[in-house]
PAVEXLO-815453 format. One record per residue (C-alpha): residue number from 1; residue in three letters; chain; y, x negated, z. Coordinates in nm, 2 decimals, m for minus. Example, Ala and Ser with C-alpha at 12.3 -4.5 7.8 and 13.67 -1.06 7.14 Angstrom:
2
k:r:c:yy:xx:zz
1:ALA:A:m0.45:m1.23:0.78
2:SER:A:m0.11:m1.37:0.71
//
This chain:
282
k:r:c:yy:xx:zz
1:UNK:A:m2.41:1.26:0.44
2:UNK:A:m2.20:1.18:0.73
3:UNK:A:m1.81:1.31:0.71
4:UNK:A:m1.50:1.10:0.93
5:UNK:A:m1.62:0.72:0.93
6:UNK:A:m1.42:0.54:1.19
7:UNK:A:m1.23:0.24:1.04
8:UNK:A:m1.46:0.01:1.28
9:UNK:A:m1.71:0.13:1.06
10:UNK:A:m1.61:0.01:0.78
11:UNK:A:m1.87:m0.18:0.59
12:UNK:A:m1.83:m0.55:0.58
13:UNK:A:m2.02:m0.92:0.56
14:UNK:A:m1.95:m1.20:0.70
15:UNK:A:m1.73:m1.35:0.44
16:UNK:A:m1.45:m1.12:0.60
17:UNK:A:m1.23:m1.16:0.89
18:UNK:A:m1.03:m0.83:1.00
19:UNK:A:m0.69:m0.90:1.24
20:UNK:A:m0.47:m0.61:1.35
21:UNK:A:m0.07:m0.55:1.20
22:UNK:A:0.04:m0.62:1.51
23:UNK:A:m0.12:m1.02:1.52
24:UNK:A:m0.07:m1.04:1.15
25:UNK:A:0.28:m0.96:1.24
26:UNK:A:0.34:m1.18:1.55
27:UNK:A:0.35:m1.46:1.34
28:UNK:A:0.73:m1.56:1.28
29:UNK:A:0.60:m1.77:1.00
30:UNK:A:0.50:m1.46:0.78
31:UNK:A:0.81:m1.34:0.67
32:UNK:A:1.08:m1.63:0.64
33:UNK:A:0.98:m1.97:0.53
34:UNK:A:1.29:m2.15:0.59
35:UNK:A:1.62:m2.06:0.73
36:UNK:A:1.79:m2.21:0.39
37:UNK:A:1.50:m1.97:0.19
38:UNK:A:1.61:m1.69:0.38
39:UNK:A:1.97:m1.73:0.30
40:UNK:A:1.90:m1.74:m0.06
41:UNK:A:1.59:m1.56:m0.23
42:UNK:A:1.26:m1.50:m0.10
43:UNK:A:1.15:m1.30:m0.36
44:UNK:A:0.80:m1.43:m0.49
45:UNK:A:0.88:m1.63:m0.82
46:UNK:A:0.76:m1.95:m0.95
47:UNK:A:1.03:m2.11:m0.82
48:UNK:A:0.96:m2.10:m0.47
49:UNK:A:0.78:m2.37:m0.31
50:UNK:A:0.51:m2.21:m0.18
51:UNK:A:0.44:m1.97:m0.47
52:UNK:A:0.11:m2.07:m0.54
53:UNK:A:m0.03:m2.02:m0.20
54:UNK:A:0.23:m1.67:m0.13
55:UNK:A:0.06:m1.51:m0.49
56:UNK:A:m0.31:m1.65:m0.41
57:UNK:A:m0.24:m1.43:m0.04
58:UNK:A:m0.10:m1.16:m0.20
59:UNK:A:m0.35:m1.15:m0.49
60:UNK:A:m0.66:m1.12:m0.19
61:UNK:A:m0.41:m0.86:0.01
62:UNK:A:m0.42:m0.67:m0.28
63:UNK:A:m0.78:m0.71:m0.35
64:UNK:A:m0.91:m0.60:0.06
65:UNK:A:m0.65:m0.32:m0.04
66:UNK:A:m0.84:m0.16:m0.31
67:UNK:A:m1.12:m0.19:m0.13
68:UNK:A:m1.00:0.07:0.15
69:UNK:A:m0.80:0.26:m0.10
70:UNK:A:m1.17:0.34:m0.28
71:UNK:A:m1.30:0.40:0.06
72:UNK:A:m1.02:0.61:0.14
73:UNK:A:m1.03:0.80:m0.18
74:UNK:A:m1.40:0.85:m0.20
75:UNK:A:m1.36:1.00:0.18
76:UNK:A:m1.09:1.26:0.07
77:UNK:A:m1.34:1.39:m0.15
78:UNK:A:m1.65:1.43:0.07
79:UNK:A:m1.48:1.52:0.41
80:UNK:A:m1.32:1.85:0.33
81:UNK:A:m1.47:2.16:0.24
82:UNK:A:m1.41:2.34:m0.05
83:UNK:A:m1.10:2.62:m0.04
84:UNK:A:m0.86:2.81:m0.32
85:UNK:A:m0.51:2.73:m0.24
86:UNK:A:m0.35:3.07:m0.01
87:UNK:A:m0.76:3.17:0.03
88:UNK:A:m0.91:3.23:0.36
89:UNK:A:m1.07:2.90:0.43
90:UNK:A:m1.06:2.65:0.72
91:UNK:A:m0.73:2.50:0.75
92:UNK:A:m0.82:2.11:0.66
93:UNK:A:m1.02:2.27:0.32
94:UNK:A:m0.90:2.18:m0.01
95:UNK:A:m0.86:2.25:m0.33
96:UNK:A:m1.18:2.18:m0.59
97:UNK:A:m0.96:2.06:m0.85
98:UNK:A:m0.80:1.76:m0.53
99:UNK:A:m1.16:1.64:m0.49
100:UNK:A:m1.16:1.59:m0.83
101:UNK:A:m0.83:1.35:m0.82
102:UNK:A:m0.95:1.16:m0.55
103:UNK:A:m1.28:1.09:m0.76
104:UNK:A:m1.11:0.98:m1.00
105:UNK:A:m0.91:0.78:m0.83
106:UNK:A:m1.19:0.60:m0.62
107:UNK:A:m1.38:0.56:m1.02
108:UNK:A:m0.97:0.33:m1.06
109:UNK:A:m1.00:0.21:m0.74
110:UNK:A:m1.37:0.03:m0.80
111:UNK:A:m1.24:m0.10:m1.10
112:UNK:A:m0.91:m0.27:m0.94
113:UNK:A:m1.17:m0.37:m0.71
114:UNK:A:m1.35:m0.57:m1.01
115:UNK:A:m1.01:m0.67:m1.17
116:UNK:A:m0.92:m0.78:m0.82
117:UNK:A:m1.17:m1.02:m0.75
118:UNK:A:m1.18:m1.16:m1.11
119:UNK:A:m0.82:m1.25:m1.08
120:UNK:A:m0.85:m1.42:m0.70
121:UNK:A:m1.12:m1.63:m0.88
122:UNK:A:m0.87:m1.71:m1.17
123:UNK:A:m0.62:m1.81:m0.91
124:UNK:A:m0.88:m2.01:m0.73
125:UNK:A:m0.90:m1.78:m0.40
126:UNK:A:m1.24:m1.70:m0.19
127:UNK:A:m1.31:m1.36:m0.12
128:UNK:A:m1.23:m1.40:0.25
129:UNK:A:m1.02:m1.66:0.25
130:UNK:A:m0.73:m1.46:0.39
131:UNK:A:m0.76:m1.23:0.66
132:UNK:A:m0.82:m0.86:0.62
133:UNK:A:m0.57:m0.56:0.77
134:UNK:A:m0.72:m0.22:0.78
135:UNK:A:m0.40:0.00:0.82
136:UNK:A:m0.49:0.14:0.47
137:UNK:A:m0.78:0.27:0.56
138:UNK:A:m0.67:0.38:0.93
139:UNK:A:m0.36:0.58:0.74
140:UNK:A:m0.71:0.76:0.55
141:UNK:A:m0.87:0.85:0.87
142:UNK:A:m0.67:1.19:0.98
143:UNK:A:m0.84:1.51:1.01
144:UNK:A:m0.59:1.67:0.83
145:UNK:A:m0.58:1.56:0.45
146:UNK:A:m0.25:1.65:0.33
147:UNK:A:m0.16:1.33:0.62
148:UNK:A:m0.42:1.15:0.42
149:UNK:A:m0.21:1.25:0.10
150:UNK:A:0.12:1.13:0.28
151:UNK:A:0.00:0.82:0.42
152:UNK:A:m0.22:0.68:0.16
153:UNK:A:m0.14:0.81:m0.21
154:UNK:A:0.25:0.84:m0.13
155:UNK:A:0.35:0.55:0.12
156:UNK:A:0.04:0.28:0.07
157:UNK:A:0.01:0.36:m0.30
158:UNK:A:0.38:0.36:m0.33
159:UNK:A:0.36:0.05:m0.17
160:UNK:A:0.08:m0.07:m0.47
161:UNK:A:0.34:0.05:m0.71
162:UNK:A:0.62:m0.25:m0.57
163:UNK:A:0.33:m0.51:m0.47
164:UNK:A:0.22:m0.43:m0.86
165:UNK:A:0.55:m0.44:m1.03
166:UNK:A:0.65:m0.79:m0.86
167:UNK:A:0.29:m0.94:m0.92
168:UNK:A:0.32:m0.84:m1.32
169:UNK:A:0.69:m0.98:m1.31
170:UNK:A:0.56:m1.32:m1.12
171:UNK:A:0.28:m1.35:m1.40
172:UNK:A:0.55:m1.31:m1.66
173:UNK:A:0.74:m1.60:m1.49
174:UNK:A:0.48:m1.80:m1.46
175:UNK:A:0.36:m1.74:m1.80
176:UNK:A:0.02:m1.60:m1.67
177:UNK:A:m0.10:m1.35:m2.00
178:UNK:A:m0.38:m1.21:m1.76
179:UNK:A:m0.24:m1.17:m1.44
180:UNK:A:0.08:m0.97:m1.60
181:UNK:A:m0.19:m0.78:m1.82
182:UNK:A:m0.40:m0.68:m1.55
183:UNK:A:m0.13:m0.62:m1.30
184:UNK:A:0.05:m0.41:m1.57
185:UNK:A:m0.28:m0.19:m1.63
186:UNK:A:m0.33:m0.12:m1.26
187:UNK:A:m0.01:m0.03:m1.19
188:UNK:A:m0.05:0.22:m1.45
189:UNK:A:m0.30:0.37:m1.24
190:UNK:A:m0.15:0.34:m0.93
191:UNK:A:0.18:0.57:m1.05
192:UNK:A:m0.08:0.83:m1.14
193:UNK:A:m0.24:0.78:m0.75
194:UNK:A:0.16:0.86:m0.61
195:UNK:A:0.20:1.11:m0.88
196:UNK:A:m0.15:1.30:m0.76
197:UNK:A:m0.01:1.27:m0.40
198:UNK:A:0.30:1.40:m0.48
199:UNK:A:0.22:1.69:m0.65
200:UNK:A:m0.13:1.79:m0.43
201:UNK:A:0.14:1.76:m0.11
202:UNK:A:0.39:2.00:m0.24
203:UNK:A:0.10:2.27:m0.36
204:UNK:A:m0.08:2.24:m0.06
205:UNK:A:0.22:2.28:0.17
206:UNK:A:0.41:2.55:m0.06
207:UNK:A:0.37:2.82:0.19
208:UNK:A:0.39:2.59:0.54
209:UNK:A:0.69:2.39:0.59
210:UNK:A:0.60:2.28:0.94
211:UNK:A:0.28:2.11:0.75
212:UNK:A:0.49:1.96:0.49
213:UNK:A:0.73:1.83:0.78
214:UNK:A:0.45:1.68:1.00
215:UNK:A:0.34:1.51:0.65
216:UNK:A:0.63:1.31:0.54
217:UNK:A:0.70:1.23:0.89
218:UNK:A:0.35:1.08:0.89
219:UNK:A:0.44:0.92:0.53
220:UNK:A:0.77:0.77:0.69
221:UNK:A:0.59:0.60:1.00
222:UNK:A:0.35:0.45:0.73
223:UNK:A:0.65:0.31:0.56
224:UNK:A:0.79:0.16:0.79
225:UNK:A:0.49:0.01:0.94
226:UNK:A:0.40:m0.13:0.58
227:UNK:A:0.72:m0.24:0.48
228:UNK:A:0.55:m0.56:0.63
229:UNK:A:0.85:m0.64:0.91
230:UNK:A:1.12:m0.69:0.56
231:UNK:A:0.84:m0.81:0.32
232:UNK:A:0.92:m0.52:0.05
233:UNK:A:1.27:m0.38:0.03
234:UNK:A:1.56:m0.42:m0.20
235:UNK:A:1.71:m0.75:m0.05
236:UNK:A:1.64:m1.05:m0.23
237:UNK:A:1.54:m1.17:0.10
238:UNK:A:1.22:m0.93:0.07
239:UNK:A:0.91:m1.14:m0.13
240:UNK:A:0.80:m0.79:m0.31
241:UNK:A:1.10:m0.53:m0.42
242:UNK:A:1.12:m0.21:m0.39
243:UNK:A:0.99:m0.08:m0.78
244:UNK:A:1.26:0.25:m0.76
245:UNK:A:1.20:0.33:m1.17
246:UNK:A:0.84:0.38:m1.10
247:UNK:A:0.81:0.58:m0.81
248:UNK:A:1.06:0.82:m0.97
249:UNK:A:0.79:0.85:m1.28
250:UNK:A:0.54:0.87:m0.93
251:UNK:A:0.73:1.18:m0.82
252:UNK:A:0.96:1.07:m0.54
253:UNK:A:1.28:1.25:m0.53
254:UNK:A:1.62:0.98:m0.56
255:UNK:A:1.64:1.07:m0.19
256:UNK:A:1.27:1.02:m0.10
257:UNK:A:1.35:0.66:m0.29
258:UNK:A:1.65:0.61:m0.03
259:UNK:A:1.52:0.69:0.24
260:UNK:A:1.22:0.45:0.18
261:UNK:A:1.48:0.16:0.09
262:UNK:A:1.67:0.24:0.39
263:UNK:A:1.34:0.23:0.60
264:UNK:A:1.26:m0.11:0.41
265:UNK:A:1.59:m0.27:0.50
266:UNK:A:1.57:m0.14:0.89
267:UNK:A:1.26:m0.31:0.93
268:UNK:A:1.38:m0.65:0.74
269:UNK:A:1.67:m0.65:0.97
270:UNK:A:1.46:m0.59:1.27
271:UNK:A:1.23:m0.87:1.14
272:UNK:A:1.51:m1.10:1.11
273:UNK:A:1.62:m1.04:1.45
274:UNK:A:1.27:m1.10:1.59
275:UNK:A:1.26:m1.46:1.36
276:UNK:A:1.61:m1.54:1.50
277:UNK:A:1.49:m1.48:1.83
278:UNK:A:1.16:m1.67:1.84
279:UNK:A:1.35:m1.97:1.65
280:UNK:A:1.62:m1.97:1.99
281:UNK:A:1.32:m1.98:2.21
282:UNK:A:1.16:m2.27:2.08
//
């Protein structure tokens, strides 16, 4: 079976449509709705006017998301050979007992998949309906997988853990029973992703703190990039917060939590300069 599938590769029908970060995030409507809804909350609540329409997008981001994340996941397992941690092996070989974790986390992954596109039907969303970003995947694609571990189970799934948190306190808002349900069960699972992540990257790396280095530097640049331009940080002026209580049960140190709140605000101040700025122009 073929190993290292390029993310144009990816497969897909014609129900979807796949745009870049970069045009997703060219669009000075994405972030801010208003000047006046940016001066008071943008956090996704019922109370916003365009929640319906911001937790239907959401809901199929979230859904395009597990689809990579399974992709991603079930890659992990296959790509690598098969080493004993300190063993002479091949330097991008892994543990038996990591293939195992990424099985069973694609096995979550196919069935946040299922949940995923039960729920966009409940909220009345197409699959397709709203673009597709593969960054996810992309962040999966490295030939080296403790990167893999930094870029997908510690900053994208870290990311799932605040997307998750905010969707299960919107459907508690809203008094939605099966959205908070089902959000609630899969971030369950996505704290146990991080957690995997976590530990796998500090066992791998024990002995090779250059590797360990390169990793979370990998993991930061992924967490900025996905901090979606000030769309997930601890402002209220973010739509999704940043869900501190459970990436600490996920494994992230208090400073590893600051430093990703830190790189969360950066880039909703750098968003906000870029709204400001295309506002003046026009």
């Amino acid at each position: 079976m073929r190993q290292f599938f390029p993310v144009e590769e990816l497969a897909r029908d014609e129900r979807f449509h796949t745009i870049s970060n970069r045009e997703r995030m060219s669009d000075p409507r994405t972030v801010f709705q208003s000047t006046q809804q940016a001066r008071n909350s943008n956090r996704l609540t019922p109370s916003r006017r365009d929640a319906t329409d911001a937790a239907r997008a959401l809901m199929h981001g979230i859904f395009v998301g597990e689809i990579q994340a399974l992709e991603g996941a079930g890659r992990t397992c296959h790509d690598f050979e098969t080493s004993t941690i300190g063993a002479t092996a091949a330097p991008d070989a892994v543990p038996f007992a990591l293939k195992m974790d990424m099985a069973r986390q694609a096995w979550d992954e196919a069935r946040h998949v299922e949940i995923s596109v039960r729920l966009s039907d409940w909220m009345g969303t197409e699959i397709g309906q709203f673009a597709e970003n593969t960054v996810l995947f992309e962040a999966a694609c490295s030939s080296d997988p403790v990167l893999r571990l930094a870029g997908v189970n510690r900053a994208l799934e870290g990311l799932a853990i605040d997307v998750f948190t905010t969707m299960k306190e919107f459907g508690d808002l809203a008094g939605d029973p099966f959205l908070e349900f089902c959000e609630d069960w899969m971030l369950a699972d996505e704290v146990t992703h991080v957690k995997m992540g976590s530990d796998w990257l500090r066992k791998v790396t024990e002995n090779d703190p250059e590797r360990r280095k390169k990793a979370l530097e990998f993991q930061s640049v992924v967490d900025k990039l996905f901090s979606y331009g000030g769309t997930r940080s601890d402002s209220e002026e973010s739509p999704i917060g940043l869900a501190r209580r459970f990436r600490e049960l996920a494994g992230f140190t208090d400073s590893e939590v600051e430093e990703i709140a830190d790189v969360s605000l950066s880039a909703l101040n750098e968003r906000k300069a870029f709204v400001a700025q295309a506002r003046a122009a026009t």
